[in-house]
Residue frames relative to the residue before (quaternion, step in Angstrom):
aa qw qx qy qz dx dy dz
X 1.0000 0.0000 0.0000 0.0000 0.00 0.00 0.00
X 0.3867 -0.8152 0.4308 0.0146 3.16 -1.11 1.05
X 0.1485 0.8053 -0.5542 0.1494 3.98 0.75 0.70
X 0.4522 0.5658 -0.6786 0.1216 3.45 -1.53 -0.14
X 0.7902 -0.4276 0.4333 0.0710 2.19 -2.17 0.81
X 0.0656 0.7832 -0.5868 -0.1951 4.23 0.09 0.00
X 0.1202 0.6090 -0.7730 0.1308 3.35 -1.27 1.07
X 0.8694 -0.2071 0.3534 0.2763 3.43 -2.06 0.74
X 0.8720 0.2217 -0.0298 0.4354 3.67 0.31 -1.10
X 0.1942 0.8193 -0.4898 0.2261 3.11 1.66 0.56
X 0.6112 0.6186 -0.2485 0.4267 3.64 0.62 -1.20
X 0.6872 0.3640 -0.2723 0.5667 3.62 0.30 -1.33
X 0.6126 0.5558 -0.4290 0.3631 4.22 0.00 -0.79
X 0.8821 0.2782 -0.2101 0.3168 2.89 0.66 -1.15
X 0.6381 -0.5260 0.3714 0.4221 3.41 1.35 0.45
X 0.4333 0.6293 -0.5554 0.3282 4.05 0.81 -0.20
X 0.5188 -0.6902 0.4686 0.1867 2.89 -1.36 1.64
X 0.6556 0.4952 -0.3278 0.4663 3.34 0.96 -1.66
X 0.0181 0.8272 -0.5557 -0.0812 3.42 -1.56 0.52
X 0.6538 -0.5467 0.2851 0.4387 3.94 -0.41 0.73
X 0.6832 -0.5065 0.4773 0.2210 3.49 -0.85 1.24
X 0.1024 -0.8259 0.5003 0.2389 3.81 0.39 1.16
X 0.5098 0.6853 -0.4189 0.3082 3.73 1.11 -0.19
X 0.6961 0.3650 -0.0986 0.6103 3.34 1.09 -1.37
X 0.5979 0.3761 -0.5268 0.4728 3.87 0.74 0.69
X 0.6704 0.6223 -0.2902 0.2811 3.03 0.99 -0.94
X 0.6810 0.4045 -0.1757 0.5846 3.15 1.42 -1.02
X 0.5165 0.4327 -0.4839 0.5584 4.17 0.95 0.34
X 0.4032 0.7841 -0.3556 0.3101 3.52 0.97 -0.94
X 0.8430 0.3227 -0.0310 0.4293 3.12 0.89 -2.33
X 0.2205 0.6519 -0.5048 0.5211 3.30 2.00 -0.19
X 0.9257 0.1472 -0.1499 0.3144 3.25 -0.92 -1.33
X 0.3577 0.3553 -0.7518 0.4250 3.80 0.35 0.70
X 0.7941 0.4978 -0.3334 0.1020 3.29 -0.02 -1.44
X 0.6009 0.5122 -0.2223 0.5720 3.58 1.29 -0.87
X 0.6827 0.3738 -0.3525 0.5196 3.81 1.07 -0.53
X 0.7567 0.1694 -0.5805 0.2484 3.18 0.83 0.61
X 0.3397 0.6176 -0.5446 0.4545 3.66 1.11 0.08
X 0.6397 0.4765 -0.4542 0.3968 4.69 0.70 -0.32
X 0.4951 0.6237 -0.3453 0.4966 3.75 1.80 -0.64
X 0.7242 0.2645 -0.3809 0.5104 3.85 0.34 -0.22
X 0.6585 0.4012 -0.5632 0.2969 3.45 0.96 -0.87
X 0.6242 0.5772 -0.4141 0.3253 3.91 0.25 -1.11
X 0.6758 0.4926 -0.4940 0.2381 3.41 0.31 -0.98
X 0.3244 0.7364 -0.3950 0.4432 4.10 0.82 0.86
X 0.8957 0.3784 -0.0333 0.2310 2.51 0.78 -1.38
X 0.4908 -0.6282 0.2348 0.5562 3.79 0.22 0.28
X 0.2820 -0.8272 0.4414 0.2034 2.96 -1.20 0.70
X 0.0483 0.8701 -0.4551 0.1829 3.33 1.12 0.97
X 0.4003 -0.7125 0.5191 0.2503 3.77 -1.03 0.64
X 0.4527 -0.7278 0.4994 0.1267 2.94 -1.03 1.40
X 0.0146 -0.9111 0.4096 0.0436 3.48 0.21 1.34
X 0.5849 -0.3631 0.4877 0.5369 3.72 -0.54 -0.98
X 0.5408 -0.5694 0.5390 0.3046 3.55 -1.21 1.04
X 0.7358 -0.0282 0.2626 0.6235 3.29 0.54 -1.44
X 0.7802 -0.4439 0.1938 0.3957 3.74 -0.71 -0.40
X 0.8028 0.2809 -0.1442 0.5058 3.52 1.60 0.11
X 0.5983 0.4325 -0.2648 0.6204 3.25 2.12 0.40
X 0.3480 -0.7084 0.6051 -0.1049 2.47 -1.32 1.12
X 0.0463 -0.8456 0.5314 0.0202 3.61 -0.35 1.03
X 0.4972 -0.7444 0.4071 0.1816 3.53 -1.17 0.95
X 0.4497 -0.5218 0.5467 0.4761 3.76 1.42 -0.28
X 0.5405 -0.4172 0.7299 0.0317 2.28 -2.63 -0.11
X 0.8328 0.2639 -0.1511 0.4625 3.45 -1.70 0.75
X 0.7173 -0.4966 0.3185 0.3707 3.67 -1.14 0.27
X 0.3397 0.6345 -0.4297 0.5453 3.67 1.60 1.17
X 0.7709 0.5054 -0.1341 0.3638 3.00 0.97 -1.85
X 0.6019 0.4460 -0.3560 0.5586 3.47 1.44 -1.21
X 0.4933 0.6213 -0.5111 0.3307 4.10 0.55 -0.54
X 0.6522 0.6002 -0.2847 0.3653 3.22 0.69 -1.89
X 0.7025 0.5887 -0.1968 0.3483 3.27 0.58 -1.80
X 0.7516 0.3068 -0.2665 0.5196 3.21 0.74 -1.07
X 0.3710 0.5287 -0.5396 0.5401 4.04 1.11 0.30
X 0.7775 0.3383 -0.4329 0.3060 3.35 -0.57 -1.14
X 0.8692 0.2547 -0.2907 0.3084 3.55 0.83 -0.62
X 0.0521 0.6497 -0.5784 0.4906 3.33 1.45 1.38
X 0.9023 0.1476 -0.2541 0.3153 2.79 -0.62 -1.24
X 0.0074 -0.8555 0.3522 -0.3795 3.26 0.85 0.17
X 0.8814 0.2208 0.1880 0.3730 2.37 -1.11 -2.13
X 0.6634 0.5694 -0.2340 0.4255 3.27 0.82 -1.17
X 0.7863 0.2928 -0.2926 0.4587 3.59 1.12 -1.03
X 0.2849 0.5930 -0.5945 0.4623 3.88 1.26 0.06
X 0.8437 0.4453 -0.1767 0.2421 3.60 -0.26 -1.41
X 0.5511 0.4248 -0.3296 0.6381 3.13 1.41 -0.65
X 0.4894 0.5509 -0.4990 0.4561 4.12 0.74 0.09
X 0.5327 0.7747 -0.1837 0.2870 2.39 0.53 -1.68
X 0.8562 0.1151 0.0420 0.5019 3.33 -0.40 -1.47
X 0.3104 0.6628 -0.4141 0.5412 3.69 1.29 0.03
X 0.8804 0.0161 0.1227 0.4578 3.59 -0.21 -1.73
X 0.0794 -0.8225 0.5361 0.1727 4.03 0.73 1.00
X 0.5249 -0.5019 0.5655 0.3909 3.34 -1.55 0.51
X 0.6903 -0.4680 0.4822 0.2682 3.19 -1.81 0.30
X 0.8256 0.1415 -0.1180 0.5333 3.72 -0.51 1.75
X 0.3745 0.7618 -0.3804 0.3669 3.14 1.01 0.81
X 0.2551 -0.8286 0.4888 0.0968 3.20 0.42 1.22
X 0.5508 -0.6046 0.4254 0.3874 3.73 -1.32 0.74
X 0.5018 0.5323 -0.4930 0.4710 3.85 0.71 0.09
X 0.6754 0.3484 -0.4186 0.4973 3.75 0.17 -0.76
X 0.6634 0.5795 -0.3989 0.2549 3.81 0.59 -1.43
X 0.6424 0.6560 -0.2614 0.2977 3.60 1.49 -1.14
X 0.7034 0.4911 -0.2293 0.4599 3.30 2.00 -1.57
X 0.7005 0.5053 -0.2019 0.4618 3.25 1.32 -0.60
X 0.3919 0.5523 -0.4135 0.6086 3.51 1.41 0.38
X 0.7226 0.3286 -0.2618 0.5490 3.82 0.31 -1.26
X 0.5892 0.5771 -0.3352 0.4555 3.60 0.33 -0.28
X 0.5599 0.3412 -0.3359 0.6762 3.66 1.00 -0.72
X 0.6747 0.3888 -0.5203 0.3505 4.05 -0.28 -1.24
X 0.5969 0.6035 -0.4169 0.3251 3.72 0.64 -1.51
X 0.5663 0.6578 -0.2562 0.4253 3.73 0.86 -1.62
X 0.9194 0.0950 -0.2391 0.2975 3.18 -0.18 -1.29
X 0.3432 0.6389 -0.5517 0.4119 3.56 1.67 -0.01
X 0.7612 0.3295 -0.3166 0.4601 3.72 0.34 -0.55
X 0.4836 0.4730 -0.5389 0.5020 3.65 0.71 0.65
X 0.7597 0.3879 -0.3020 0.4256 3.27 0.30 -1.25
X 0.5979 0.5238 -0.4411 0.4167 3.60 0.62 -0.45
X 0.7250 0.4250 -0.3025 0.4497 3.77 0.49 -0.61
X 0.6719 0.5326 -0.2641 0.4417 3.13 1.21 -0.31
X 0.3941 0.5844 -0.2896 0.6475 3.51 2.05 -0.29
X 0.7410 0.3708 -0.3424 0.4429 3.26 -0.08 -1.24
X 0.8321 0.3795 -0.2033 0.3497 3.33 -0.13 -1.46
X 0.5695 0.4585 -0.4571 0.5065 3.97 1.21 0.40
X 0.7569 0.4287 -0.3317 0.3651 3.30 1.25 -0.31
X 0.4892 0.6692 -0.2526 0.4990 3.49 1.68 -0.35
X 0.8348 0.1492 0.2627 0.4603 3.01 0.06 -1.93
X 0.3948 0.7953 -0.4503 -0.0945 3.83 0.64 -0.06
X 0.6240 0.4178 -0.5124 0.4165 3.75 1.03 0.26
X 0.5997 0.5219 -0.5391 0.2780 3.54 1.09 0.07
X 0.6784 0.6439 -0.2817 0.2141 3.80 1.39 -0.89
X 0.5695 -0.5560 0.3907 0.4624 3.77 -1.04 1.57
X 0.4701 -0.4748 0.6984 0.2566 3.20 -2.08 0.03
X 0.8294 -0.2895 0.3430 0.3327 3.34 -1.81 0.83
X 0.2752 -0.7731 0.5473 0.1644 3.66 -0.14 1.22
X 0.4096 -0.7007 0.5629 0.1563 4.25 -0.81 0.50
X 0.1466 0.8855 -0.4378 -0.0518 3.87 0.35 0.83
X 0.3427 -0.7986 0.4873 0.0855 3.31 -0.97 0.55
X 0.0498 -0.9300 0.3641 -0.0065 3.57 -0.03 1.42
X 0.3832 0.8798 -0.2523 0.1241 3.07 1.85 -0.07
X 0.5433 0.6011 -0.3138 0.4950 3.15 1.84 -0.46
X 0.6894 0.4754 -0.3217 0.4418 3.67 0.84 -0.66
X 0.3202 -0.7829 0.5001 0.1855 4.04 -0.62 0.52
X 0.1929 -0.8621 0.4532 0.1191 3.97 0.87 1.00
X 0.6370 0.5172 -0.3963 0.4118 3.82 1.30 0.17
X 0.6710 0.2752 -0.3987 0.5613 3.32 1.48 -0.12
X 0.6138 -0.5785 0.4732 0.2544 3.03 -2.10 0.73
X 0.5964 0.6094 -0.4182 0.3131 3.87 1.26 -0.64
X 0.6075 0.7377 -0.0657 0.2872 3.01 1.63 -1.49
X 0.6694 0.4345 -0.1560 0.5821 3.28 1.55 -1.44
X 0.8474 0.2253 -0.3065 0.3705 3.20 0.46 -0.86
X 0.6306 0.5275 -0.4568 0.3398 3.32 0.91 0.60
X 0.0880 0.6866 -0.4753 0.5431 3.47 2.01 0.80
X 0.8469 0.3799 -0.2069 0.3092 2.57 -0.36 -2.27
X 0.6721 0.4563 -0.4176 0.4070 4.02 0.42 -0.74
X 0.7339 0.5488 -0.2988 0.2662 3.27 0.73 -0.55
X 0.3318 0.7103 -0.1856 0.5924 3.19 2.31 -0.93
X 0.7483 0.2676 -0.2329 0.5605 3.79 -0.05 -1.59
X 0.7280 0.4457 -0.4045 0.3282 3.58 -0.11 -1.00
X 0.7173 0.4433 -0.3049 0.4428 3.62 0.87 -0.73
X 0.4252 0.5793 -0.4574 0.5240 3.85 1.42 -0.65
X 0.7563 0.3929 -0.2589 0.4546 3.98 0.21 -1.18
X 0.6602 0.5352 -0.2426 0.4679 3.74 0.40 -0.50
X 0.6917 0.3923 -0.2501 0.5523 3.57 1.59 -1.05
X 0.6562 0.3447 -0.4004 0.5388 3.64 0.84 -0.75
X 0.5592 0.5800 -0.4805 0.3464 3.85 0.28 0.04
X 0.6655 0.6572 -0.0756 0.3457 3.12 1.11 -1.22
X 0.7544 0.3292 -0.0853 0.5615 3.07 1.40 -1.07
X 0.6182 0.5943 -0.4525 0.2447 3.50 0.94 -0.70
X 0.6446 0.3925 -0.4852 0.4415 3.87 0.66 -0.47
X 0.5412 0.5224 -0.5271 0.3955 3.98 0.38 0.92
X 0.6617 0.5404 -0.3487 0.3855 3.57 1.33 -0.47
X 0.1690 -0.7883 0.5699 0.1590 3.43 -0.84 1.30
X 0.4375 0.5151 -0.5728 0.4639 3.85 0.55 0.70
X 0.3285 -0.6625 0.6439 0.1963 3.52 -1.41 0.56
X 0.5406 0.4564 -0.3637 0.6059 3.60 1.26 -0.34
X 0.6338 0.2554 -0.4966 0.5352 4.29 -0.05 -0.14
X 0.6937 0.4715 -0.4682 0.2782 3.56 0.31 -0.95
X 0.4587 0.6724 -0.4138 0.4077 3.84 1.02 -0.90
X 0.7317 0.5680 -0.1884 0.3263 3.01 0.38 -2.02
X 0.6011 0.3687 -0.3684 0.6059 3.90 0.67 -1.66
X 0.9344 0.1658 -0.3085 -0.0649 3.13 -0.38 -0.25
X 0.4711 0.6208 -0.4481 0.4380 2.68 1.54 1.20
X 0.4542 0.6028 -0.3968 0.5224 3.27 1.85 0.08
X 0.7517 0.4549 -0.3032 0.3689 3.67 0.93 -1.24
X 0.4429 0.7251 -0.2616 0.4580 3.66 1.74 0.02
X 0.5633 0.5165 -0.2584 0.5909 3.45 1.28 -0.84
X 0.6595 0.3630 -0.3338 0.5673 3.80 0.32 -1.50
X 0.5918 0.6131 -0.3926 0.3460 3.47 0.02 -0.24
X 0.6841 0.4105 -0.2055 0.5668 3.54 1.16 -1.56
X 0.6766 0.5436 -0.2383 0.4358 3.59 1.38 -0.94
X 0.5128 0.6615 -0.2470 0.4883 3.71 1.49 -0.01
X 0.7022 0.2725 -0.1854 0.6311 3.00 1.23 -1.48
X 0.4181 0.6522 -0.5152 0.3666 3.88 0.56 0.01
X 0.8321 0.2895 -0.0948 0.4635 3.28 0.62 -1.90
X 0.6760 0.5520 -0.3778 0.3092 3.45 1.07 0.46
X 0.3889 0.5881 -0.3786 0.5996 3.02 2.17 -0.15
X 0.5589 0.4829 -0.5120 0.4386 3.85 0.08 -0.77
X 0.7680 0.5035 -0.2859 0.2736 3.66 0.20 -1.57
X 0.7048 -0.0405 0.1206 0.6979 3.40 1.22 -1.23
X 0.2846 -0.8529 0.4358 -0.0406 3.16 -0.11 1.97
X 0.7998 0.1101 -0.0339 0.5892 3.79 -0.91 0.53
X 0.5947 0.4467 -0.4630 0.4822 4.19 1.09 1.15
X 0.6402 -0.3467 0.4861 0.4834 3.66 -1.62 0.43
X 0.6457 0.5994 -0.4616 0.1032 3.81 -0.48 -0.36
X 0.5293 0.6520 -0.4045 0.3621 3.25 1.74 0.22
X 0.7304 0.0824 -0.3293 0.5927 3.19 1.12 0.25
X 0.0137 -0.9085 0.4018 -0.1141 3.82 0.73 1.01
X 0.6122 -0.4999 0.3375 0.5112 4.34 -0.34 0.51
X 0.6889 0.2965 -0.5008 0.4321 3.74 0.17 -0.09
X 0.5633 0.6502 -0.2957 0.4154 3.77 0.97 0.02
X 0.8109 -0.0559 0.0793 0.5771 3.27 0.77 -1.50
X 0.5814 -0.6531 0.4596 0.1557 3.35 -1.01 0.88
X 0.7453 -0.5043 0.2924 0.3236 3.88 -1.00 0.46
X 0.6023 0.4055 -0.3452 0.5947 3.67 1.59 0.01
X 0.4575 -0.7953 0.2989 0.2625 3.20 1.00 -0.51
X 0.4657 0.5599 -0.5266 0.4386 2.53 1.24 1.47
X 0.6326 -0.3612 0.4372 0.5275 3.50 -1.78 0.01
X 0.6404 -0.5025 0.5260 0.2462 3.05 -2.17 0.88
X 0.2252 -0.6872 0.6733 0.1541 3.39 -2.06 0.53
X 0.0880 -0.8481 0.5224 0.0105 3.54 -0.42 0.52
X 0.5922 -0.4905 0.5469 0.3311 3.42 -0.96 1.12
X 0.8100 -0.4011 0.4261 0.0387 3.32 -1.78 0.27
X 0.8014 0.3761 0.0714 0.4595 2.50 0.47 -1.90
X 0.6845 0.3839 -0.1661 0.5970 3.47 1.34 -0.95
X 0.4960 0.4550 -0.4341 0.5988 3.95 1.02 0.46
X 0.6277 0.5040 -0.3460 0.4820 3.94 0.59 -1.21
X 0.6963 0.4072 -0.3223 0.4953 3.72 0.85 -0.90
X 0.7245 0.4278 -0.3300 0.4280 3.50 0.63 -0.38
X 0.7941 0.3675 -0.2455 0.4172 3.50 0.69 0.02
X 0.3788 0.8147 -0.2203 0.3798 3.29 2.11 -0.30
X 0.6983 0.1395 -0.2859 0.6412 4.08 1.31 -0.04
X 0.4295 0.4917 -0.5556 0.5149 3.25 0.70 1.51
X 0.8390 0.2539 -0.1266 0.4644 3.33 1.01 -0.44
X 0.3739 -0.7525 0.4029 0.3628 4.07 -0.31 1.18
X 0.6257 0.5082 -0.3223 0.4963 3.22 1.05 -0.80
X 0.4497 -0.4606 0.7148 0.2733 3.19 -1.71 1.57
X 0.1505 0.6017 -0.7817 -0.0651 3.08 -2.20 0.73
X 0.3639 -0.7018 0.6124 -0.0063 3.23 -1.21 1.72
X 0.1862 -0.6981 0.6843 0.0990 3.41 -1.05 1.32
X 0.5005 0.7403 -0.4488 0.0010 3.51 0.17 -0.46
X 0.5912 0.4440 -0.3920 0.5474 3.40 1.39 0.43
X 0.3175 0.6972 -0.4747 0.4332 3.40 0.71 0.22
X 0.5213 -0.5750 0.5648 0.2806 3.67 -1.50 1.47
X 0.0164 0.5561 -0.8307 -0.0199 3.57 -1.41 1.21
């Protein structure tokens, strides 16, 4: 069984050799001073209410262009700590091509944890969740069918959730942002669907894109349920823009 705690220094604790491209942190790095501070005028709007527990094991995400931040934290980190499994413990037969896309795929991940997690201490810091508790025990990290079908589900829902929400942001600076963040998961979707069913249409395939041909949006609430026994912590959208 898999549990832990995600926090910033997850990587170094555990001893993981591989380590994020200091060029391409360094420069995301300067992204987020720069956007965390252009997130300080956007927030100051917003209430500034502490983001408490629901009750003793929930955790709610707020409201308003806080709330969609939060949201798209909780599933950073997420994503970020699958991957940092991930490449920690490889499935059996992993070949050094997959190890390379799934290595960038974790760095990509947690630059977008940490970046929401910049912003939103510098915006908002009594409104921003605490270190989310995930729970991987259901997923088997020695086979290869297993992870990356995690992983499709992870990317496909990361795209579908930032799709979903962006016509609630009222900043033009978050909206920029999702969607140049929600563009990556996107490239990372089709990445991890080619692994699954190499050299076929399914990288961009009907559970993906929708009859106009574009990628899916998804309500909130129906992403939180889909990623929710990945994660111990209850997380409550119910203040979230519908």
């Amino acid at each position: 069984m898999i549990k832990n705690k995600i926090s910033p220094n997850d990587s170094e604790k555990d001893g993981q050799k591989s380590v994020l491209n200091r060029r391409l942190f360094l420069r995301s790095a300067g992204v987020a001073t720069a956007v965390g501070t252009l997130a300080i005028g956007a927030c100051k709007n917003d209430d500034d209410d502490t983001i408490t527990p629901v009750d003793g094991t929930t955790v709610d995400l707020g409201s308003g262009d806080v709330g969609i931040l939060n949201y798209a934290y909780a599933l950073e980190q997420l994503e970020a700590a699958f991957y940092e499994q991930v490449v920690k413990t490889p499935y059996t037969g992993i070949t050094a091509a997959e190890t390379t896309i799934l290595t960038d795929i974790r760095d990509h991940e947690v630059i977008h944890r940490e970046f929401f997690k910049a912003a939103l201490t510098a915006a908002a810091p009594t409104q921003i969740i605490p270190g989310l508790e995930v729970d991987f025990s259901k997923i088997d990290f020695t086979s290869r069918a297993a992870v990356l079908g995690a992983a499709k589900l992870f990317e496909d829902t990361g795209v579908a959730a930032y799709n979903g929400a962006g016509k609630f942001i009222k900043s033009a600076d978050y909206l920029l942002l999702a969607g140049k963040i929600v563009s990556v998961e996107a490239r990372h979707a089709a990445a991890i669907s080619d692994l699954l069913t190499p050299k076929t249409a399914d990288f961009a395939s009907d559970t993906q894109i929708d009859s106009n041909g574009l990628d899916k949006a998804t309500a909130s609430a129906t992403i939180l349920a889909a990623v929710q026994p990945y994660v111990k912590t209850k997380i409550s959208g119910a203040n979230l823009p519908k």
